[in-house]
Biopython code that builds the backbone (N, CA, C, O; Angstrom):
import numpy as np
from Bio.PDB.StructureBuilder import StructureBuilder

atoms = [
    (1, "UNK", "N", (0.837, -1.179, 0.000)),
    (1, "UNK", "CA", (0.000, 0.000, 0.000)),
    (1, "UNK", "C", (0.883, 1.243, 0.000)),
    (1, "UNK", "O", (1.835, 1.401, 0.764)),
    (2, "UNK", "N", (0.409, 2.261, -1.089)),
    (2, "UNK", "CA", (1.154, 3.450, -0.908)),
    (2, "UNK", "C", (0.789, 4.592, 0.088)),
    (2, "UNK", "O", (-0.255, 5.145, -0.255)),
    (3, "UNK", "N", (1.235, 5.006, 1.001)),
    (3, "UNK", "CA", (1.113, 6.013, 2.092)),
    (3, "UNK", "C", (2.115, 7.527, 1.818)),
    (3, "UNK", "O", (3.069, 7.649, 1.050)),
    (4, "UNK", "N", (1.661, 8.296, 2.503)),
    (4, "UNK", "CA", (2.385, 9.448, 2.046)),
    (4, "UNK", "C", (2.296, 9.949, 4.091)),
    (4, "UNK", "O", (1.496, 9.763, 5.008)),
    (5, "UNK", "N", (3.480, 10.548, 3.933)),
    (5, "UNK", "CA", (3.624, 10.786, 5.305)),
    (5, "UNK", "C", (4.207, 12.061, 5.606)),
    (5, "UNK", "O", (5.116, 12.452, 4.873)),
    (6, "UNK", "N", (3.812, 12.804, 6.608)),
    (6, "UNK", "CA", (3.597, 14.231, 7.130)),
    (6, "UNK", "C", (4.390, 14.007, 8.487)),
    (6, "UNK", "O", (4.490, 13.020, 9.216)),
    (7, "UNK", "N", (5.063, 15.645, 8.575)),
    (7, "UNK", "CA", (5.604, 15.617, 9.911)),
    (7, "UNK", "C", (4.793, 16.588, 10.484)),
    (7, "UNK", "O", (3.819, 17.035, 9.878)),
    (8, "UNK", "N", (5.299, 17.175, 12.270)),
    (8, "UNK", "CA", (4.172, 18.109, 12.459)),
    (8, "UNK", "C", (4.979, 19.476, 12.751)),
    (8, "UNK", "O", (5.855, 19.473, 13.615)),
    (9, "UNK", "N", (4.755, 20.335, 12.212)),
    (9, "UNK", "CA", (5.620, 22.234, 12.536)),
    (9, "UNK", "C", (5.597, 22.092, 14.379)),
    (9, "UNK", "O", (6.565, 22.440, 15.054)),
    (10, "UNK", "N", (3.900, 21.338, 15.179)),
    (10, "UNK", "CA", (4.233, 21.982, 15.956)),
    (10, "UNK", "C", (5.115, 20.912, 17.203)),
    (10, "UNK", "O", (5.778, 21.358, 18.139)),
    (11, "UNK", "N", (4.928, 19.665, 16.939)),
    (11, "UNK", "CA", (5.299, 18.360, 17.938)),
    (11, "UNK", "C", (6.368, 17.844, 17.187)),
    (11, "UNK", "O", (6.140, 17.553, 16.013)),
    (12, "UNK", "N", (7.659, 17.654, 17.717)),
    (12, "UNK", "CA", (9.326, 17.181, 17.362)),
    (12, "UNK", "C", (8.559, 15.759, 17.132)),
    (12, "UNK", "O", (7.584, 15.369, 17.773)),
    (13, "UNK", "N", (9.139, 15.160, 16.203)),
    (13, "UNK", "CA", (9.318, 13.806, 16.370)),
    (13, "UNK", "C", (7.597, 13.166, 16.221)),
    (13, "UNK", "O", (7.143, 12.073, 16.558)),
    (14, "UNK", "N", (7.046, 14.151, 15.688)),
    (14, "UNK", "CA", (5.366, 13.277, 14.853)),
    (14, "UNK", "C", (5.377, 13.188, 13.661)),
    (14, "UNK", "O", (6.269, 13.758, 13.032)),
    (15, "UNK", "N", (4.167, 12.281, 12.862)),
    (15, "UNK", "CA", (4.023, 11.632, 12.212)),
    (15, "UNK", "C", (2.875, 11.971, 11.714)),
    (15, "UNK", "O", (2.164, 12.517, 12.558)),
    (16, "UNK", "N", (2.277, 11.844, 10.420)),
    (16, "UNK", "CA", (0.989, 11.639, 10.275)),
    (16, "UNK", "C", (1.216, 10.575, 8.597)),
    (16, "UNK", "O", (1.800, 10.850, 7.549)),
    (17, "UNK", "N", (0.515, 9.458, 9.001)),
    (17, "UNK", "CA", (0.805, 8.831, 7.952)),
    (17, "UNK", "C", (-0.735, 8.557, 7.329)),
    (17, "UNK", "O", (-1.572, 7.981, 8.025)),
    (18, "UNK", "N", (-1.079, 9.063, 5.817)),
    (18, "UNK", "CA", (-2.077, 9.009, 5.113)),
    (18, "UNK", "C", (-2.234, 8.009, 4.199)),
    (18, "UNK", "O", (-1.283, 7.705, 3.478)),
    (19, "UNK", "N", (-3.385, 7.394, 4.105)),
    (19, "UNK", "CA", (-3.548, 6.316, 2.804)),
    (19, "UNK", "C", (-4.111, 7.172, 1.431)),
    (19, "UNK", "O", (-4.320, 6.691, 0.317)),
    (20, "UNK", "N", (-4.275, 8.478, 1.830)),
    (20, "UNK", "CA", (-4.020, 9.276, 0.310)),
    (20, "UNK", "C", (-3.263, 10.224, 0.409)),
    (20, "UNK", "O", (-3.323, 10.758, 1.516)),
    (21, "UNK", "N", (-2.315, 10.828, -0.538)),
    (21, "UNK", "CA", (-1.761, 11.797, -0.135)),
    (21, "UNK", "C", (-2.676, 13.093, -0.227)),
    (21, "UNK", "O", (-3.739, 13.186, -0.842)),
    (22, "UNK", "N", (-2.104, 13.963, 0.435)),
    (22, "UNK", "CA", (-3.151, 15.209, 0.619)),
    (22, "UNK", "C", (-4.917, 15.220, 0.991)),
    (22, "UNK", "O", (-5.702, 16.151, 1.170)),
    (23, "UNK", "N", (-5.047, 14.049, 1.001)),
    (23, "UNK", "CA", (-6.406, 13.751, 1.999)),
    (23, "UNK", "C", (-6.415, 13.842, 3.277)),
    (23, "UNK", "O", (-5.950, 12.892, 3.907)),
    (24, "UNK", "N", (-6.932, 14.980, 3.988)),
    (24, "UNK", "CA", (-6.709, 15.089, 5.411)),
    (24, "UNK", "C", (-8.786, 14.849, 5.917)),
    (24, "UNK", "O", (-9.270, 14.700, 7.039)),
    (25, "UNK", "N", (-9.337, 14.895, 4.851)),
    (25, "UNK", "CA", (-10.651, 15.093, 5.486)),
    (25, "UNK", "C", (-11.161, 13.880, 6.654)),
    (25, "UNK", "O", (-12.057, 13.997, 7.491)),
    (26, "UNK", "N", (-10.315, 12.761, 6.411)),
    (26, "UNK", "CA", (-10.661, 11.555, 7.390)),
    (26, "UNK", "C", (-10.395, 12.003, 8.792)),
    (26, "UNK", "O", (-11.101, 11.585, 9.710)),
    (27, "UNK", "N", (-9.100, 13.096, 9.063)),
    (27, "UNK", "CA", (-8.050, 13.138, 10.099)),
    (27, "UNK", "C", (-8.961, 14.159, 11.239)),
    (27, "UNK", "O", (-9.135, 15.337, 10.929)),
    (28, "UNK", "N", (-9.396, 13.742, 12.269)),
    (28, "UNK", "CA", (-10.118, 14.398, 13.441)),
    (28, "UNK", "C", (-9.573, 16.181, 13.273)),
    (28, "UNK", "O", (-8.397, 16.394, 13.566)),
    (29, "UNK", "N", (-10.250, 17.126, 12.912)),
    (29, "UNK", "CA", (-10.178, 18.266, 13.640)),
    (29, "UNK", "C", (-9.040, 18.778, 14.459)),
    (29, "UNK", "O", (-8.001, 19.380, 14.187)),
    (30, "UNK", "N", (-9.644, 18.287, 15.667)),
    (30, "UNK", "CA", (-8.474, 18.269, 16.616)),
    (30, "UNK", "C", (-7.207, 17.967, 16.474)),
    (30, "UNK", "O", (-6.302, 18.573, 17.045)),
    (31, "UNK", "N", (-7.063, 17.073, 15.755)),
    (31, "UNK", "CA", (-5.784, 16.609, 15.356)),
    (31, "UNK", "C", (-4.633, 17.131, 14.759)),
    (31, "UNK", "O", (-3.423, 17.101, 14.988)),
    (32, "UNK", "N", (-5.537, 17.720, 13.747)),
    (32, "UNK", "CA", (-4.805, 18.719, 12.984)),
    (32, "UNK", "C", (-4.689, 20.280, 13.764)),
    (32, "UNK", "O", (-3.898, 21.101, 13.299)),
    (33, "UNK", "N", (-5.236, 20.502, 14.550)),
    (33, "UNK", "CA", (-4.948, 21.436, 15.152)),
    (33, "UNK", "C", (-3.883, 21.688, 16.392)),
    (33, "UNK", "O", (-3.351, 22.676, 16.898)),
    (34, "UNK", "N", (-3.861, 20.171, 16.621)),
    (34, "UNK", "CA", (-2.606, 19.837, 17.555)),
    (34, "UNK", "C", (-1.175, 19.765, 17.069)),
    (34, "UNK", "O", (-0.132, 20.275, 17.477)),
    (35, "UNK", "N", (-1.477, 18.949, 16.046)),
    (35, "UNK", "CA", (0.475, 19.089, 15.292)),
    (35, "UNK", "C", (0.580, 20.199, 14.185)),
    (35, "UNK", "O", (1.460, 20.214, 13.324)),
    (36, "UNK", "N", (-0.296, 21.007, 14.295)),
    (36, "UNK", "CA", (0.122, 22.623, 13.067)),
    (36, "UNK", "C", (-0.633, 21.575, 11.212)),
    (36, "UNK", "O", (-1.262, 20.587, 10.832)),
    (37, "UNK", "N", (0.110, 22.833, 10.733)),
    (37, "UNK", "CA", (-0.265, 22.473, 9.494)),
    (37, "UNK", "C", (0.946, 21.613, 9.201)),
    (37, "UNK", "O", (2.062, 22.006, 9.541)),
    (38, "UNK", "N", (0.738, 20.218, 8.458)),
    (38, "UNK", "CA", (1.578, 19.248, 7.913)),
    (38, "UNK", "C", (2.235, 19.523, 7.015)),
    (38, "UNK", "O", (1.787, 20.147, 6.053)),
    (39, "UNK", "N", (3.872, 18.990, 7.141)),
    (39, "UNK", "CA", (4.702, 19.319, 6.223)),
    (39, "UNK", "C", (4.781, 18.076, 5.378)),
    (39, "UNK", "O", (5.208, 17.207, 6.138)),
    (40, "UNK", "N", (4.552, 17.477, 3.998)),
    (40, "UNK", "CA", (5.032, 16.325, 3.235)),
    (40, "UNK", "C", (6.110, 16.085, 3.719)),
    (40, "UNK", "O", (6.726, 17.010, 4.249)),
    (41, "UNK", "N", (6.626, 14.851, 3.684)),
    (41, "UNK", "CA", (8.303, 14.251, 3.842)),
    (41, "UNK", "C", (8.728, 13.064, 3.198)),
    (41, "UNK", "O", (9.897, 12.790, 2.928)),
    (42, "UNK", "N", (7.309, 12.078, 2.865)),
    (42, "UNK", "CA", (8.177, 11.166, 1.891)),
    (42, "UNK", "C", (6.459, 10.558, 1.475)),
    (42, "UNK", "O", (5.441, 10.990, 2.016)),
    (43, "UNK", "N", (6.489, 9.687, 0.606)),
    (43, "UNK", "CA", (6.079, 8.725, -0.059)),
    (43, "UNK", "C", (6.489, 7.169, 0.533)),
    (43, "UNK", "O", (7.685, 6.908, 0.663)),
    (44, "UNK", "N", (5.780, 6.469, 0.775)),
    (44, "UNK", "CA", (6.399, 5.215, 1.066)),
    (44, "UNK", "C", (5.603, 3.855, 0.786)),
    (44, "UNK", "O", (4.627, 3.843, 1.537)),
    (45, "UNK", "N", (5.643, 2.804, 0.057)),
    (45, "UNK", "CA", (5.076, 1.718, -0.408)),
    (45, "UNK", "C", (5.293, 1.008, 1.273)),
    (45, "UNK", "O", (6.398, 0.888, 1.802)),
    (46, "UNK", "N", (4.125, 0.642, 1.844)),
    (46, "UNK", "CA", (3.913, 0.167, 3.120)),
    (46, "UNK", "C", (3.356, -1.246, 2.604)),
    (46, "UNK", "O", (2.493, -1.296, 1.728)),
    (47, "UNK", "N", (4.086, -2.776, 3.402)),
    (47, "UNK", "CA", (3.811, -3.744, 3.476)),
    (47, "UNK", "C", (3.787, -4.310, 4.671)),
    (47, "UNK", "O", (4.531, -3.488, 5.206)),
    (48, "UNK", "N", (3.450, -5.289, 5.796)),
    (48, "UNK", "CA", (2.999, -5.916, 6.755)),
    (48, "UNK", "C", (4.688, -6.628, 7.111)),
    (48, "UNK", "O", (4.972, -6.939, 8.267)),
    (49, "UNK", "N", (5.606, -6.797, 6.060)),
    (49, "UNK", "CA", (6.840, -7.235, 6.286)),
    (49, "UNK", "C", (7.527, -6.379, 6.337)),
    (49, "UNK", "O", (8.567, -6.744, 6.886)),
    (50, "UNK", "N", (7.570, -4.841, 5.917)),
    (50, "UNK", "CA", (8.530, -3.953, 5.694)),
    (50, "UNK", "C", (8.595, -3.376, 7.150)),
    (50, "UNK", "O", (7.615, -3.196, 7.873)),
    (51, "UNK", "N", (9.865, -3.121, 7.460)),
    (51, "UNK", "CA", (10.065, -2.354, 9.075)),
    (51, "UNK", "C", (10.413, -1.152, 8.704)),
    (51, "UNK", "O", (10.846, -0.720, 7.635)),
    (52, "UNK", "N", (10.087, -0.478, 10.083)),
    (52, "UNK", "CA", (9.658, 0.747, 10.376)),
    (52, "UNK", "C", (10.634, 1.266, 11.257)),
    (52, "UNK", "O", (11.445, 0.368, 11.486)),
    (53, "UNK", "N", (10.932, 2.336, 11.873)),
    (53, "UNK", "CA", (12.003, 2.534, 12.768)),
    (53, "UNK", "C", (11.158, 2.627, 14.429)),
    (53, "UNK", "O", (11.719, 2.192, 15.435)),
    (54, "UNK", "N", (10.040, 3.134, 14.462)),
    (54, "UNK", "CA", (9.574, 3.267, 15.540)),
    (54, "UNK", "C", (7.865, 2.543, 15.334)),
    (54, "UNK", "O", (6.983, 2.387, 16.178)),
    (55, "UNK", "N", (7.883, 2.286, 14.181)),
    (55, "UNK", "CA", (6.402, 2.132, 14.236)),
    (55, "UNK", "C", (5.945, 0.241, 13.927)),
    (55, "UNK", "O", (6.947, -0.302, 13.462)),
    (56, "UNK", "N", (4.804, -0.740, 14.066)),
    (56, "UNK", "CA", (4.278, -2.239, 13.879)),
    (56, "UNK", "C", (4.170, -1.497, 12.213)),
    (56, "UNK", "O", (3.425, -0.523, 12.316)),
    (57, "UNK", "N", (4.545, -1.614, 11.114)),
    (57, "UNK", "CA", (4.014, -1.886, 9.982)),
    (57, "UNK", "C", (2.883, -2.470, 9.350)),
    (57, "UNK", "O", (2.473, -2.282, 8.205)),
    (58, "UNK", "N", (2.391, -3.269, 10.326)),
    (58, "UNK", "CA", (1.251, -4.292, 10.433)),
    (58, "UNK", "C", (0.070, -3.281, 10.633)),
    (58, "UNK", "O", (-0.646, -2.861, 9.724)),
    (59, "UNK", "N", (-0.044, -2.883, 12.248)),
    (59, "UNK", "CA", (-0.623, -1.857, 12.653)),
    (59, "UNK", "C", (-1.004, -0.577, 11.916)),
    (59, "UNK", "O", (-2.124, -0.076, 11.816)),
    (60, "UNK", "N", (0.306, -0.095, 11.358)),
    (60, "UNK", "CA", (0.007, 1.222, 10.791)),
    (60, "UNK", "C", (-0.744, 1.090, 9.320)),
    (60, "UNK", "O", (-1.062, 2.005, 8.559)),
    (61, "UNK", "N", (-0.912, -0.222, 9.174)),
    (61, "UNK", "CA", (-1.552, -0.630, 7.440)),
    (61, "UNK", "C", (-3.167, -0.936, 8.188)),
    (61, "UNK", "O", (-4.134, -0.703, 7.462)),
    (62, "UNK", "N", (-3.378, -1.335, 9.298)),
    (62, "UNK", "CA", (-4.512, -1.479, 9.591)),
    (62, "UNK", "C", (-5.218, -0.374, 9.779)),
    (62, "UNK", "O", (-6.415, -0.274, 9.508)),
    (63, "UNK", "N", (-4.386, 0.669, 10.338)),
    (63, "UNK", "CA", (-5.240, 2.240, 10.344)),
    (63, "UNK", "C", (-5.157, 3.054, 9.605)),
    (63, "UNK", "O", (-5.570, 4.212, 9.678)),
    (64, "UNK", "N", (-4.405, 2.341, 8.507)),
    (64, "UNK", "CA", (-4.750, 3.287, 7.103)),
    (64, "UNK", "C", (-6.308, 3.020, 6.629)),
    (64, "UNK", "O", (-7.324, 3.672, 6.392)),
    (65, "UNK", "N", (-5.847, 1.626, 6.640)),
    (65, "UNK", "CA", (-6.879, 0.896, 5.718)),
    (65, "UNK", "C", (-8.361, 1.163, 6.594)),
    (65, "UNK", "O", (-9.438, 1.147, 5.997)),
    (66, "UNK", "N", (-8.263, 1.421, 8.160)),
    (66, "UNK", "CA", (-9.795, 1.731, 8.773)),
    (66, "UNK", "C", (-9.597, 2.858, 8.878)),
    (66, "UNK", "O", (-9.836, 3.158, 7.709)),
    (67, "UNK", "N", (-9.308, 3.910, 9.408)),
    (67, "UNK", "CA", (-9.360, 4.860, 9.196)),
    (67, "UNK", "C", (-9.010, 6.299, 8.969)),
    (67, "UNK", "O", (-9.207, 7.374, 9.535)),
    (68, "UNK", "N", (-8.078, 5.611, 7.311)),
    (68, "UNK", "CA", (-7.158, 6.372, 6.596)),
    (68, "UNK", "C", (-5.768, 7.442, 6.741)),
    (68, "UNK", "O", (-5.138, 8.092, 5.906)),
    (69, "UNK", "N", (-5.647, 7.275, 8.163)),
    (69, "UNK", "CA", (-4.692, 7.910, 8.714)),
    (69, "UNK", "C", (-4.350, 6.727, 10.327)),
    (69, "UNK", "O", (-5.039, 5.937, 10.971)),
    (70, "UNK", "N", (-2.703, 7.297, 10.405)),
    (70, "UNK", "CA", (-1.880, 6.719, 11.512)),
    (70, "UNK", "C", (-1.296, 7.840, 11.686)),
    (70, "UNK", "O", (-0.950, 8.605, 10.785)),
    (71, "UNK", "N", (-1.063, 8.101, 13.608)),
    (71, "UNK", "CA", (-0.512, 9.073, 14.090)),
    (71, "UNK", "C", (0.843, 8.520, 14.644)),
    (71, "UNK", "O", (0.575, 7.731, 15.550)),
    (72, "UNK", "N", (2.157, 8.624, 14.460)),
    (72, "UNK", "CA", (3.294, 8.201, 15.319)),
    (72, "UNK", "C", (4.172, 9.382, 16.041)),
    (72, "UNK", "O", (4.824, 10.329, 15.599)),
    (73, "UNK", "N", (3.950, 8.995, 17.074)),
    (73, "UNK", "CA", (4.336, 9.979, 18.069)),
    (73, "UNK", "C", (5.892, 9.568, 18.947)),
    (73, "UNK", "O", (6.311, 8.411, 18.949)),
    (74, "UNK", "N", (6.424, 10.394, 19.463)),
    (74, "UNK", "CA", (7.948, 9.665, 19.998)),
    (74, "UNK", "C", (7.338, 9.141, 20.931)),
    (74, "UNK", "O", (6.249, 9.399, 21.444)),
    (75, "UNK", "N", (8.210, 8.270, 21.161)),
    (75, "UNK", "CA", (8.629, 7.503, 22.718)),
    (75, "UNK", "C", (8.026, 8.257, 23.950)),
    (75, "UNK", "O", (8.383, 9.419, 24.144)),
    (76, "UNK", "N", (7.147, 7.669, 24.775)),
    (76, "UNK", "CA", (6.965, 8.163, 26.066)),
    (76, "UNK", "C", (8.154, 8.673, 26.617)),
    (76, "UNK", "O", (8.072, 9.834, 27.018)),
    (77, "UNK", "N", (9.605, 7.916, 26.782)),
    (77, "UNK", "CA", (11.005, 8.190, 27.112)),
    (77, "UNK", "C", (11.755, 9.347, 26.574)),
    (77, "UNK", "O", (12.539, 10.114, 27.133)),
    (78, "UNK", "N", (11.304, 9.288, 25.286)),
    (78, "UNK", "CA", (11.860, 10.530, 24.370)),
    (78, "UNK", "C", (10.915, 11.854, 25.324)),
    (78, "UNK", "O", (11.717, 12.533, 25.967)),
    (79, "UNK", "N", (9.949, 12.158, 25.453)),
    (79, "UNK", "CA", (9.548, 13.272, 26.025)),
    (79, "UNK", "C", (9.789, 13.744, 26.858)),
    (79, "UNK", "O", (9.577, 14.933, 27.098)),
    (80, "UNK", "N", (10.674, 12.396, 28.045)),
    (80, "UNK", "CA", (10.825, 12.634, 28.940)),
    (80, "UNK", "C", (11.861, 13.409, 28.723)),
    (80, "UNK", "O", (11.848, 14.489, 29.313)),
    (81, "UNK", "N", (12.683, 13.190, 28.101)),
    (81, "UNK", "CA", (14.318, 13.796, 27.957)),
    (81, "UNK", "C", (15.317, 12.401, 27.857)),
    (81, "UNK", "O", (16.485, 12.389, 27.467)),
    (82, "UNK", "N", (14.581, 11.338, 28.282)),
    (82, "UNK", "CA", (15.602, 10.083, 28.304)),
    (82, "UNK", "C", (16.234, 9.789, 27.249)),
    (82, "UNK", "O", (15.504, 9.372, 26.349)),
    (83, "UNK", "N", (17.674, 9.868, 26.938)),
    (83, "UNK", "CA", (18.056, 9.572, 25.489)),
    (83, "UNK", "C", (18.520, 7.910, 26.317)),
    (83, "UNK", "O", (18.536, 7.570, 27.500)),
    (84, "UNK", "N", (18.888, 7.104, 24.897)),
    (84, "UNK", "CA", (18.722, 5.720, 24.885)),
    (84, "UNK", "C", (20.539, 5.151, 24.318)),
    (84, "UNK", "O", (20.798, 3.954, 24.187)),
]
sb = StructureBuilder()
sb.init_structure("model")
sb.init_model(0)
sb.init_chain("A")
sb.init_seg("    ")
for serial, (resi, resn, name, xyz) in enumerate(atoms, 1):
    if name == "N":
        sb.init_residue(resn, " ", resi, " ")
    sb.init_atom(name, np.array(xyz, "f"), 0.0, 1.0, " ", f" {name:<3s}", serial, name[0])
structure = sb.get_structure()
C-alpha cells in the first residue's frame, strides 16, 4: 500500500501517515490542530513485512486501511528527555 507521510511544525518527532496523499478530510479536527499544518516528507510503499524505525508496519496498514490515517508519536522516554 502506498502512504504518504507528514511531519508536524508543531510536535518534534510526529508523524501523520495518510492512505491518500493530501487527503486530510478523514483526520479528526483536533488533530490537525494539535500538530500545526503538515509538512510532506516522503512517499512510502507500506507492506505488513517492511520495518519501520519506531512504528508495527502491520498496525500502521490497519489504520490506514480503517481509518485512513496513523498518528506516530515519539517515545513516552523521548519526552521525557531520556536519550537511549
Amino acid at each position: 500500500m502506498q502512504c504518504a507521510i507528514y511531519k508536524s511544525r508543531k510536535k518534534q518527532d510526529t508523524y501523520l501517515y495518510l492512505a491518500a496523499k493530501e487527503d486530510f478530510s478523514r483526520v479528526p479536527e483536533p488533530l490537525l490542530q494539535l500538530i500545526g499544518q503538515p509538512v510532506h516528507v516522503m512517499d512510502l510503499e507500506l507492506s505488513p513485512d517492511r520495518k519501520l524505525a519506531q512504528e508495527d508496519a502491520a498496525e500502521v496498514l490497519h489504520n490506514l486501511r480503517e481509518r485512513g490515517w496513523h498518528l506516530q508519536m515519539p517515545r513516552q522516554d523521548e519526552w521525557l528527555g531520556i536519550k537511549h
